[in-house]
C-alpha positions as CSV (number, residue, x, y, z in Angstrom):
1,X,5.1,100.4,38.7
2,X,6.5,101.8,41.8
3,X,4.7,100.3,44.9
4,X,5.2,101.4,48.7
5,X,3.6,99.1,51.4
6,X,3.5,99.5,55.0
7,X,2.5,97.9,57.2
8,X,3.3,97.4,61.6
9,X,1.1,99.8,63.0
10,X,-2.0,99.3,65.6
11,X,-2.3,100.2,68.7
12,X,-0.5,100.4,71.8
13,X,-0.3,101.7,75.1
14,X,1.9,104.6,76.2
15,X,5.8,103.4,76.7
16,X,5.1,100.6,74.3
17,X,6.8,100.1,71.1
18,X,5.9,99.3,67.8
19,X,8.1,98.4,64.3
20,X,6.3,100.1,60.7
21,X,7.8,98.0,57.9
22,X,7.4,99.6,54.2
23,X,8.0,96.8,51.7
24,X,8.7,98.2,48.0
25,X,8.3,97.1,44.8
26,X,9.4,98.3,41.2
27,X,11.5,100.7,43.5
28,X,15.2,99.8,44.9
29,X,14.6,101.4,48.2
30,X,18.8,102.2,48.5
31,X,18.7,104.2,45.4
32,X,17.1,107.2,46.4
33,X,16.2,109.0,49.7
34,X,13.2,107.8,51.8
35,X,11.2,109.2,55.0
36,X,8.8,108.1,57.3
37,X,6.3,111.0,57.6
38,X,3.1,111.0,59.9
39,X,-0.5,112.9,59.7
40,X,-2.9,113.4,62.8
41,X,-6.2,114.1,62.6
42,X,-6.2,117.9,61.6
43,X,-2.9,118.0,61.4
44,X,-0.6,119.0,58.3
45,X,1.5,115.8,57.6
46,X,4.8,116.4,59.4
47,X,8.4,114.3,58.5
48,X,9.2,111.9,61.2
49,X,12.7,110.1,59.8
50,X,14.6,110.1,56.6
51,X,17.6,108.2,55.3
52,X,20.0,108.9,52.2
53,X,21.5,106.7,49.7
54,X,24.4,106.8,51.9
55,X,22.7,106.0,54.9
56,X,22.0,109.4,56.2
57,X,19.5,109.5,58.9
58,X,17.8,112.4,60.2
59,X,14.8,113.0,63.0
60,X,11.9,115.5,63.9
61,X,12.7,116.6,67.3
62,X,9.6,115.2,68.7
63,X,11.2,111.6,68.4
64,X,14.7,111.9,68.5
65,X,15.9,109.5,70.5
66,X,12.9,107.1,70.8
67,X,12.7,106.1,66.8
68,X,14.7,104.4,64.3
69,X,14.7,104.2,60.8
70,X,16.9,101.8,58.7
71,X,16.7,99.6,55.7
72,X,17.3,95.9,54.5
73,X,18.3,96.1,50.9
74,X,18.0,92.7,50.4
75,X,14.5,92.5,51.8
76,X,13.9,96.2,50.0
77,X,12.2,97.0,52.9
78,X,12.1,99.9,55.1
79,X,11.8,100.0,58.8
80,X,11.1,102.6,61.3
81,X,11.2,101.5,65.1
82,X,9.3,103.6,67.0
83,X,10.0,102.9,71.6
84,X,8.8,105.0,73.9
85,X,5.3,105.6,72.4
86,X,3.1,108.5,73.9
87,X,-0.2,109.5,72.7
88,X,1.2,112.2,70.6
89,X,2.9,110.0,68.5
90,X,-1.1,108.8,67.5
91,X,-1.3,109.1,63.2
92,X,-1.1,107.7,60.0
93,X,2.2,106.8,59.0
94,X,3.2,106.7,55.9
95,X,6.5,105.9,53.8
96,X,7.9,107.5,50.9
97,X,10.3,107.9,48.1
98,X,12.1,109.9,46.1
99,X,12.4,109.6,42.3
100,X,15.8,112.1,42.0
101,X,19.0,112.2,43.3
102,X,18.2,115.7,43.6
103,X,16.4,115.5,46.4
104,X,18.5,116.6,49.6
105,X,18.6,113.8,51.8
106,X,21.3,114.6,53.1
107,X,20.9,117.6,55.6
108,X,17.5,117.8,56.1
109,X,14.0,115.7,56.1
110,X,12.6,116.2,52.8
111,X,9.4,117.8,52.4
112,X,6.6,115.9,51.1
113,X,6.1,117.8,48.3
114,X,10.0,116.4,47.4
115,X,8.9,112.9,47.4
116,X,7.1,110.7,44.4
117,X,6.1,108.2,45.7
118,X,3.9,107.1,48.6
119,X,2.3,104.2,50.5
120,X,-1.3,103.8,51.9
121,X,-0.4,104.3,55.4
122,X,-0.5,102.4,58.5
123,X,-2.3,103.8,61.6
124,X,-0.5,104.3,65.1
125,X,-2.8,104.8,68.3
126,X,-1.0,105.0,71.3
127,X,-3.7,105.7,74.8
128,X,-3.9,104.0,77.9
């Protein structure tokens, strides 16, 4: 049984920074692509970070620059440092996994719809 869990998030203030951590289970995280992807309150759920087998990594434009996303495969966790926090950055965050290698991980964030597997989400408030 495939489990995702993250965890990291609360709240900060703007400029701050903050380090999600999804821990997996039943799942070896470097043997298929995962994302970080985010969801604000009325919001469709939006890709944020993703990293291939290879070690790929790609970024939204809205936080290029400011996150991070990389992997320990002997912890089997992975990480998504997040500097430079601003209030739009405020959502649930959530990790996720692919179950093929035929999910393109490789150009491109994946879109959700690509992905199996999925963690409970940790929430990111960023005000002042």
């Amino acid at each position: 049984q495939v489990q995702l869990v993250e965890s990291g998030g609360g709240s900060v203030q703007p400029g701050g920074s903050l380090r999600l951590s999804c821990a997996a289970s039943g799942y070896f995280i470097s043997n298929y692509c995962m994302g970080w992807f985010r969801q604000a309150p009325g919001k469709e759920r939006e890709g944020v970070a993703s990293i291939s087998t290879g070690g790929t990594t790609f970024y939204s434009g809205s936080v290029k620059g400011r996150f991070i996303i990389s992997r320990d495969k002997g912890k089997n966790t992975l990480y998504l440092r997040m500097n430079s926090l601003n209030p739009e950055d405020t959502a649930m965050y959530y990790c996720a996994a692919a179950n093929s290698t035929y999910v393109d991980c490789t150009s491109r964030i994946p879109d959700p719809t690509d992905l199996a597997y999925w963690g409970q989400g940790t929430q990111v408030t960023v005000s002042s």
